[in-house]
Each structure stands twice: as C-alpha cells, then as structure tokens.
N, C-alpha and C positions, 0 to 999 in steps of 0.2 A: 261659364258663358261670358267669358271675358272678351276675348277679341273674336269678332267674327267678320264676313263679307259684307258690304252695305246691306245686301237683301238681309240681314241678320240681326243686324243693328236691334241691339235689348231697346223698344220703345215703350210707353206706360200700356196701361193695360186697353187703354183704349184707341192703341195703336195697331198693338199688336199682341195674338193669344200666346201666354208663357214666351214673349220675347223673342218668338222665333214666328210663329205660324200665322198667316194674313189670311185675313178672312174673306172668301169667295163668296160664298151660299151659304143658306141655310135649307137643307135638307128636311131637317123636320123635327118630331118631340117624338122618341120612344120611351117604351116603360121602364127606361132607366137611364133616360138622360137626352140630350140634345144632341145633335148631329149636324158637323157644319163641314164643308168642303172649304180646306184652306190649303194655300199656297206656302211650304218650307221652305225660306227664305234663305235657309241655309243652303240645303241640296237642291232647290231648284226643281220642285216637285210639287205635285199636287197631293193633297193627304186629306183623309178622314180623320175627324175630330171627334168623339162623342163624348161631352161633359155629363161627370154623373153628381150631385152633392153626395157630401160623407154623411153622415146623420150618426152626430156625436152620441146622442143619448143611450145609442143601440151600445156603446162602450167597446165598439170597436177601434182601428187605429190604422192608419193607412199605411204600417208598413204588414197588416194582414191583408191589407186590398192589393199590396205589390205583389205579395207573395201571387197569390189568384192571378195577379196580371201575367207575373212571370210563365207561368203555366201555358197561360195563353199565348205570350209568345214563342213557346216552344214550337207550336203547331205551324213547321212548313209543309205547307201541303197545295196540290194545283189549284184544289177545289175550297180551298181554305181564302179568305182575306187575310193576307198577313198582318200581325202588329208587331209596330216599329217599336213604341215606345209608352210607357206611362209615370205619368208625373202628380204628383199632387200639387195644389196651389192654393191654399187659406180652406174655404170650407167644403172644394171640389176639388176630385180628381178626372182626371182627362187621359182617355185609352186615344194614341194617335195609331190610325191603322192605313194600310194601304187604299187608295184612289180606285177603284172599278169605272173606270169610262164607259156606262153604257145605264141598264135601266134595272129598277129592282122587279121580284116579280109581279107582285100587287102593279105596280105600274105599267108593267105588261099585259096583266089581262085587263086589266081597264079598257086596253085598246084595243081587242079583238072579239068578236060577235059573241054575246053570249058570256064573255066573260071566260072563255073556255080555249084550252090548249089542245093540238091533235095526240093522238096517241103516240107519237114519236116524240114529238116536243115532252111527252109526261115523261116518256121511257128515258131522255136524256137528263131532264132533270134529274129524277130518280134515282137513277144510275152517280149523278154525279153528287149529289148530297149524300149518297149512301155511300160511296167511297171518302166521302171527308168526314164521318161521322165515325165510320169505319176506325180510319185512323186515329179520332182523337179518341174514343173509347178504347182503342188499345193501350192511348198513352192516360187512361184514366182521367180524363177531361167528357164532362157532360156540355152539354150546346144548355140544354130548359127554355129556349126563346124560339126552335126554331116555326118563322112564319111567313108567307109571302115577300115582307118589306125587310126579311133579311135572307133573300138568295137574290143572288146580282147575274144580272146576262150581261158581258160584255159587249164590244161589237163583234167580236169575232163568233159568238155562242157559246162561248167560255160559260159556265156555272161555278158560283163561287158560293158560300156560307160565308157572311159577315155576323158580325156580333160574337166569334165563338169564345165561349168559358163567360161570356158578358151574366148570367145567373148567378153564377158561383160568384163572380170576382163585385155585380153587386150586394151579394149578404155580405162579403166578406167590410165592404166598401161601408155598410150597414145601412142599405140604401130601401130602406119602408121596413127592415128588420124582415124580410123574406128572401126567400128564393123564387120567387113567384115568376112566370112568365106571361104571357098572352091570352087574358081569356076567349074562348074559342079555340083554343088549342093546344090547352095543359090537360091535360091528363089527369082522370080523380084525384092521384094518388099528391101530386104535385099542389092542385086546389086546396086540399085539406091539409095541408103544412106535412104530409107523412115521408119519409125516406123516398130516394128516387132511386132510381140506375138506368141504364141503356137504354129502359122499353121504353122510361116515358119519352124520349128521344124520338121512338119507335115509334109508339102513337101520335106527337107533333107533326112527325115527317108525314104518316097518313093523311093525315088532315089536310095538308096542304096539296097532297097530292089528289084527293078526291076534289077539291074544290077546284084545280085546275082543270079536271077533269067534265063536274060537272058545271060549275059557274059560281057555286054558293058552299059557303063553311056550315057545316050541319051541325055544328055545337055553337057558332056563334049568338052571342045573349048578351043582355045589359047586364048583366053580374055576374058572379064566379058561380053563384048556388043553381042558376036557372041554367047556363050552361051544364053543369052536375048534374041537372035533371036531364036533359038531353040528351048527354054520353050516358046513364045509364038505360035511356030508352032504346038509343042505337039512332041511327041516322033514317029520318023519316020519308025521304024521297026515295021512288023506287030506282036504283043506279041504273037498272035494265034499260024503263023508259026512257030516260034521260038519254044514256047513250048508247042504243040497242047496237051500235057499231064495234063494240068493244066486246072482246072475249068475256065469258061470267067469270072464269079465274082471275082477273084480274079485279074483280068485284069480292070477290071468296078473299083472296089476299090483302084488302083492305079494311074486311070488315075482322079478321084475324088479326089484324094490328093495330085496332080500333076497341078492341075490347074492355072492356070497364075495368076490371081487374086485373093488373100485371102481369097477375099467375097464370093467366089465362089467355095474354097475347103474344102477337112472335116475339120473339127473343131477342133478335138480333137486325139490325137494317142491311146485315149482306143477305138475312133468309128473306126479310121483306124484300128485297130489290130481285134475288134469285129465282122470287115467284112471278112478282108483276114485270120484269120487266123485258122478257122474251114475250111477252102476249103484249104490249104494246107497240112493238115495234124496234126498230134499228134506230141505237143511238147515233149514229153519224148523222141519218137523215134529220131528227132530230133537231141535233146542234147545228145544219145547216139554216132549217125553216126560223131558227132560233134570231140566227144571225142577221138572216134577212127581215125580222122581224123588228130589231133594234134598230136596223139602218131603214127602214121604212117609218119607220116613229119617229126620228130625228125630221127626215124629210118631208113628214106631215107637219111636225110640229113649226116647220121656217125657223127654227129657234138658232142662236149662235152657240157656236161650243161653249161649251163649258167654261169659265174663266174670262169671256169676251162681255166683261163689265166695263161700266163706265169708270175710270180711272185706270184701267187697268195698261200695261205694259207688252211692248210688243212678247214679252218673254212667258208673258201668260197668255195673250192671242195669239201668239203663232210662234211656241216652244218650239217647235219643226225649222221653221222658215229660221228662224234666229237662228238655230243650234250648228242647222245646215252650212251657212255664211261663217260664224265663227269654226268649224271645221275648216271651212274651202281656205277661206284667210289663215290660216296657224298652219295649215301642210304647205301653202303655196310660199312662206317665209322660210317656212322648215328646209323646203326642197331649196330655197336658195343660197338659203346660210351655210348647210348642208355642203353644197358646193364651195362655195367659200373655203369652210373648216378642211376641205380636205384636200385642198390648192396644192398643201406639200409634196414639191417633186418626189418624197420618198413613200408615199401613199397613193400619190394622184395615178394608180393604173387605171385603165378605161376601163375593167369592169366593179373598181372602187367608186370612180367617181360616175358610172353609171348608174349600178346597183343600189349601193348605199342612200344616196339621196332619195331615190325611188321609192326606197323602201321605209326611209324615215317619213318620207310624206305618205305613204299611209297609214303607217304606223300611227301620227299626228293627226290625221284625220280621224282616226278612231277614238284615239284619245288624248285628245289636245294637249293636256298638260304637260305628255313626255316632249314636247317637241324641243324646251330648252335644254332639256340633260340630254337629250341625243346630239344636240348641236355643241353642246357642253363638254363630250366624250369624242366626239369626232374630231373637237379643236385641239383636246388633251394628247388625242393619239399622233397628232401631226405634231402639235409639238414636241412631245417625247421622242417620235421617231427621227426626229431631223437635230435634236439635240447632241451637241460634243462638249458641254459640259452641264455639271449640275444645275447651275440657274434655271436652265431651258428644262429640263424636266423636272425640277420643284416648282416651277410655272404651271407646267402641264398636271401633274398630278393636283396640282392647288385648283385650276380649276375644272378638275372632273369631281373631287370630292366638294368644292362649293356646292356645284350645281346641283349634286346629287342631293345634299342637305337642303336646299333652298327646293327640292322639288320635294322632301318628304315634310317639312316644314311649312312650305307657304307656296308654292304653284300646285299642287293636286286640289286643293280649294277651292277655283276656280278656272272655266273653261279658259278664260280670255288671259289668263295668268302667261304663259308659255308667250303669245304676242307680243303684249308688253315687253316680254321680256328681251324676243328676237328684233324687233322693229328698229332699235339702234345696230343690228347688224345688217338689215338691209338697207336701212334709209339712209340718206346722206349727212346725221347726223345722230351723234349718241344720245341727244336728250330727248330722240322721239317718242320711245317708250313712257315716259314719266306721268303724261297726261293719259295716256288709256290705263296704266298701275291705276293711277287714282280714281279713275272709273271704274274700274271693274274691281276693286280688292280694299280690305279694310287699311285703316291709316297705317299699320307697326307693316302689313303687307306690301302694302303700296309702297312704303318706303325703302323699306329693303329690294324690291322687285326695280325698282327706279334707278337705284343706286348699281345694283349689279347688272341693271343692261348697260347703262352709263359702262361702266368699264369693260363689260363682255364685247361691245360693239367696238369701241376704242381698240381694244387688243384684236379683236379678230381685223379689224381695217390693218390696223398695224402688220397684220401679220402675212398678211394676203398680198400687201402692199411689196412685203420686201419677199417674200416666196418661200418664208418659212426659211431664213438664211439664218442662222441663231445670228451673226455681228450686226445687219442691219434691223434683227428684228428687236434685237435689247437696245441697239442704239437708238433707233426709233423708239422704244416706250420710255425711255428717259429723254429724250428731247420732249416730249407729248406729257408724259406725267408729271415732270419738272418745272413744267412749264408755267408762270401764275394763275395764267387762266383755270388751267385744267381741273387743279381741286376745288377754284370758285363756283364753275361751272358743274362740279361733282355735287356740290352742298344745296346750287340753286333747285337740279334735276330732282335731290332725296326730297327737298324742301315744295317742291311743283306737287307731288307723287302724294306727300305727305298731307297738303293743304287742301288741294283738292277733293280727297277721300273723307278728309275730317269733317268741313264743311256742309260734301253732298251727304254724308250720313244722318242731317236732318230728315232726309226721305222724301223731299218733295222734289218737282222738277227743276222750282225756282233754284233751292239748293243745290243742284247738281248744277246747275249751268251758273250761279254764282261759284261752288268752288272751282270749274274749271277756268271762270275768270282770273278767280286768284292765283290758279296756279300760272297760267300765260301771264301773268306780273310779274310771278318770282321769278321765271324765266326772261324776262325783258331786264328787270332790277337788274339781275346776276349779270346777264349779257353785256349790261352797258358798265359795270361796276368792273367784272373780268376786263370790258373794252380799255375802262381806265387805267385796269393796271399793266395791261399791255403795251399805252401809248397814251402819250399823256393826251393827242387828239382821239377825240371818239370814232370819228367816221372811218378812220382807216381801217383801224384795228376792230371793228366791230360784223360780227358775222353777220351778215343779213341772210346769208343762207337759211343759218340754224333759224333767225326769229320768221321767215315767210314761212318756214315748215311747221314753224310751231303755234303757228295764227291758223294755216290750214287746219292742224290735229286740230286746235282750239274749234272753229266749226262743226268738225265733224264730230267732235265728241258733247257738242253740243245738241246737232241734230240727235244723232244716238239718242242724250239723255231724253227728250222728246218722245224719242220713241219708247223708250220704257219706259217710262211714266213715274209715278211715285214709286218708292221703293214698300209703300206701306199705306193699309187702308190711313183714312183720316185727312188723307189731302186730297190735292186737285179730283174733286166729284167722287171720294171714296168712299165705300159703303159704312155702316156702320156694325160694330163690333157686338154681335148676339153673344157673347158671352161676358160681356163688360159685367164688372160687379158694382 
C-alpha cells in the first residue's frame, strides 16, 4: 500500500481504518464485532466494515480466520452481501463487505404496525434467503447467525444475507472460543456447543420468518438455557389467532422447521421455502411492497443520505452529481481532441471524423479513464498514416504504446485521470493539466500524468497545426522542443503536478488549496525563469496567456477542493474513528 490516490493516502489509525477506509457511521455492536459504514478511499465507494477481536488464548491464528474468510468470499451470489476483503491488524481482524443502501430487517419491522410483514413481503423474503442459503450450503458454507439485523432490503426490494460464513470464520478468528450465534434463534443443537449442518440454518431462517409474520421471536430470552426451554416447549402463541389470514400450511411448515431435534426437522431451506412459500403469496408483489417500504422510511425519517456528515465531501454527498460532471467534462474533451487527432488529411473521411469521435465520447463517458488512450491511438493512427519515413511512425507507435502503459499503470485509478491528462490538448496551453493531476491523483501519478499531457498537448497542437504534413510537423517539434523554454516549462508542469498532490495528501482542505498554491508558484517561478532564458527582458517574452490560465485552473481547483472536503475523517468537523485502538 505504497502509492495510492489522495483518497488513500496510508493516515494513522485515527485517521483512517487499515489506511484505506473513512469512517462514516457506525451501524452497531453484533455478536462478533462492530460494524461501521466507511468510505474506500481507494475505489471511491461505500463499504461495510465489521471488526472482530482474535482472542489469542483460544490458540488460534489469523491465517485460520483467513482461511474461513476466503470461503466466504467465494459466495457470489444476488441474495448474498458480497465480501471484498479481510485483513488482520494487531489484536483484530476486519471482514470489509459490500454497502446495502437501504434498511436491515429488524429495522424494518420496527416501522410497521404490529411489528409484522404481509404475507407476500414473508414469501419474498423467504424466497430470497432460501436461494442464498441454498447456494452456500452447496458450496459447504453454514450462515449460524442468521436473524433480523442481518437480511438487508435495499431500495429497490432487493433481499440480501449479510454476515455470511461470519460463525465459522468467528471460531476460527477464536472469537469467545464458539461458534455461537444469536440467542433467540440458534437452534438446540447450536446452544449446546454439539455439531451443526444445514438444518440449524433451517430453524434460524424459521424463526425469523414466524416473527415477521407474527410480531415477536418465540425463543427469544435473557439466556441461551431459558431460550432451550422454550424451543423445546415449541412456540406458545396460537399462529392461527394471531394471523387467522394466513393459510395453516404455512403454520404446519414452520413448526416442521422449528423442531427441537435436527433429526426431526426439514432438511433443507429449498423444502422449507417449497412449502410456505406458494401459500404466502407472490414474490414479486412482495418485493414490490418491500420497496416501497424502504422509500417510505427514509421519507418519514427527513434523514440525509447516507454519507451527508458533517465534514464530508461533495463525493460522498452527492457521488451521483460528481460522477455525472466528471463523465460529461472527460467525453466533452474526448469528443474534441478526438477531432483534433484525426485532422490527418489521410484519415480525416466524414464518416471517421464523424463517427469516431462520437463514439470515443461515449465510450469516455462510461468510462472515463479510456478517454486518453483513445485520443492517444487516434493521434498514433494519423501519424503513422501520413508518415513517409521512419521518424513519423516511431513517433506514432511511441505514443499509442505510452498511452496505453500510462492507462494500465496510472489513469484507470482514477476518474478525473484521462482530463488531466487531455486538458493541454484542448486548452490553449500544455501546462493546463498539471494542476487538476495534482488534484485528483497521488504525487509519482500526478507527476507522470502532468508531464505527459505536457507533451501529448504540445504534439498534438503541433500536429493539427501543420496537417499531419511529416516536414512541417518534425520541423515544428524541433523548433518547440529545442527550444529553452520548452524543457524548463516541462520540469516546472511535472514539478506543479508533483507538489500540489504531495502537499494536499495531508487530507485536509487547508492542504489541498495550500498545495494548489504551491503549485501556481512553480508554474509562475518556471514561467518567469523559462521568460529569462528566452529574453534577457521579462515582459516580452513571458506568456501571460499560459499564467491567466493557470490562475483560472488555480480557482477552480480550489473551489473543487472545497467541495470535497477532507480527504479523511479527523479534520475539518470529521467524525471520530470507532475503531481507533
């Protein structure tokens, strides 16, 4: 984790969790660890975090909690919460798993009368817990936790299973030295430390489904033993009264999967689902009411999204809005550079310099970062095709394999990367890119990304300039490259790119709009320094162009940094770090 994006930036630990992940929320305390909603700083994403401790005594070792983790990330599945990653860190390990936008189910019935779900809402849940159970019990993965506060409703109605293999991978992690899950909803066999398999799955999933059903967990108790008396009593409320709307089969089918003894209940959560879940109802209807239930909850609650804290960044309040703008800006440079690159009278037919651009800017818009290798490929092919000697096409092939290098290397890391990198091809001047490198991308990125728009802009101006003529176009980059200025101006743009990025990787906003000061220095320093060596008087020879442009960027990448805010909890009004040690 050596070089990474500003958002990445390794900070101490009360900056940021393992280096990478900013801490949004805190979610809550489960039976095997904490649970926090943070921001990947790397990828630009929201993620679940749940911290477990190891618990050395138990003599286990955390490369058998990896093993258990691996497992669990095998599980791709719809109904699954996926996990990215797990890491250990001193006397805790941390499962990072995917983000669910929306509500758990215990939080869901808390909002609805009675505590109770309709018969299509159970049939969808059901339905969709039992197809992800399904699956990881084929690939020999037990759930042992599942309850309320780990199935997730999206906003869409989506139903997910969080937490999965979280039992296994805490014995392994040796986390109370059990496999224990939830009292209220472990099953004897589970309770009493004895062997488990599929069923007690089976009776978990029951349990949650009769309590949606009726309102209340009918093993729920202040201890594991009074609970064990309960499930062998059988569930005391009559299901009928409670919800005399509901078929008795699906009463029959609960209390079959409910059974005290393993040997003695269903078997399997596709025969449980097989049974109750055509006498509930149609899962589509289901996962409609579902959906509407989530979006009704948010808009009772007036609460802001997720992520809209106090310090937080436009990239975390409105990921949308940002992501939108940086699209529309990277295809709209795309489509014009695009044109540019393919100027050459031996390419430029109407339906090249039609098509092609059209198509690079959407391309770009989907995925921003190709936008400099397509512009990068498009200039290569103009020059190759219009070359009559070697030079002109070891030009061209030099820069399609650059670009292509530099986009598997250090522009797919970042949206805003490809911009930077075109901005000296559309703007009036090659050092425009230098200051947004340094915004958006780490200092070895920034630098390189700075340095090659620097000369990708230069050449392609060059080139557009003379028409792809190979005599005026090499005579023109040797007047331009030869030139004093040109390499002083090359070192100031790497040096802008470089300085700026270093600086704002403190993570605050102060920092970011101090380094973009410094870099609008090295660029003015350079400017006047290149002016000297051009002419022994400064004003003549000194571009005022390049510096109004680069006071502009300097604004605007100031407001920007504004708008993002810190790049990490701990500064301006940021929360503090629930996992700090």
């Amino acid at each position: 984790m050596s070089e990474v994006s500003h958002n990445s930036v390794a900070q101490t630990n009360e900056e940021l969790l393992l280096g990478r992940y900013r801490i949004l929320e805190r979610r809550g305390t489960g039976g095997f660890g904490t649970v926090c909603t943070c921001w990947d700083t790397r990828l630009q994403r929201r993620v679940a975090i749940k911290r477990m401790p190891l618990a050395t005594e138990s003599g286990t070792t955390a490369a058998e909690a990896l093993a258990e983790a691996r497992t669990a990330c095998m599980l791709g599945h719809p109904n699954i919460v996926t996990v990215y990653d797990f890491e250990t860190s001193g006397a805790y390990a941390y499962l990072v798993m995917e983000y669910v936008d929306g509500l758990n189910l215990a939080e869901l019935l808390g909002r609805v009368e009675g505590g109770r779900l309709t018969p299509e809402e159970c049939a969808h849940v059901l339905a969709s817990v039992a197809r992800a159970l399904s699956y990881a019990h084929e690939n020999r993965v037990l759930h042992l936790d599942i309850k309320p506060t780990n199935i997730m409703i999206d906003r869409r109605g989506t139903v997910k299973l969080a937490d999965f293999g979280m039992a296994s991978l805490a014995s392994a992690a040796g986390y109370g030295g059990a496999r224990g899950g939830t009292v209220g909803y472990m099953p004897p066999e589970q309770i009493e430390g004895m062997l488990v398999d599929e069923r007690a799955d089976v009776f978990s999933l029951a349990v949650v489904i009769w309590q949606a059903l009726t309102g209340s967990d009918p093993f729920l108790a202040r201890s594991a033993e009074e609970s064990l008396a309960k499930i062998r009593r059988g569930p005391s409320a009559a299901f009928s009264r409670i919800r005399p709307d509901i078929e008795d089969g699906v009463e029959l089918a609960l209390l079959d999967a409910l059974a005290p003894r393993a040997s003695e209940r269903t078997s399997s959560v596709d025969d449980l689902a097989d049974e109750a879940v055509p006498l509930l109802g149609e899962e589509r209807d289901g996962q409609e009411s579902l959906r509407d239930l989530v979006e009704q909850a948010e808009k009772d609650d007036g609460t802001l999204p997720a992520g809209l804290l106090r310090g937080e960044g436009l990239s975390i309040r409105a990921p949308r809005i940002e992501g939108a703008l940086v699209r529309a800006l990277t295809a709209l440079v795309a489509f014009s550079a695009l044109r540019m690159a393919l100027a050459a009278p031996t390419v430029a037919t109407d339906q090249v310099t039609a098509l092609v651009p059209l198509g690079g800017c959407l391309l770009s818009a989907l995925w921003p970062p190709i936008a400099a290798p397509l512009v990068g490929l498009a200039l290569a092919w103009s020059l190759v095709s219009s070359a009559t000697e070697g030079s002109m096409m070891l030009l061209g092939w030099g820069v399609a394999v650059v670009l292509v290098l530099w986009l598997a290397l250090v522009g797919r890391t970042d949206r805003l990367s490809s911009l930077a990198m075109l901005l000296p091809c559309c703007l009036p001047s090659p050092i425009s890119g230098a200051a947004l490198a340094g915004f958006a991308l780490d200092p070895a990125a920034a630098a390189a990304t700075g340095a090659l728009g620097y000369l990708m802009g230069s050449l392609l101006r060059i080139a557009a300039a003379s028409s792809f003529s190979p005599d005026a176009l090499l005579s023109g980059l040797a007047a331009t490259w030869l030139a004093p200025h040109f390499p002083i101006m090359l070192v100031g743009t790497t040096l802008c790119s470089l300085v700026s990025s270093a600086v704002a990787m403190r993570g605050s906003v102060a920092a970011g709009i101090l380094g973009q000061t410094l870099g609008l220095g090295c660029i003015v320093a350079f400017g006047v320094f290149a002016a000297r060596m051009e002419n022994s008087r400064i004003s003549p020879a000194l571009d005022w162009e390049m510096l109004v442009l680069a006071v502009l960027l300097f604004v605007l990448l100031c407001i920007a940094t504004v708008l993002r805010g810190p790049l990490y909890e701990g500064q301006e009004g940021g929360g503090t770090n629930e996992f700090s040690q």
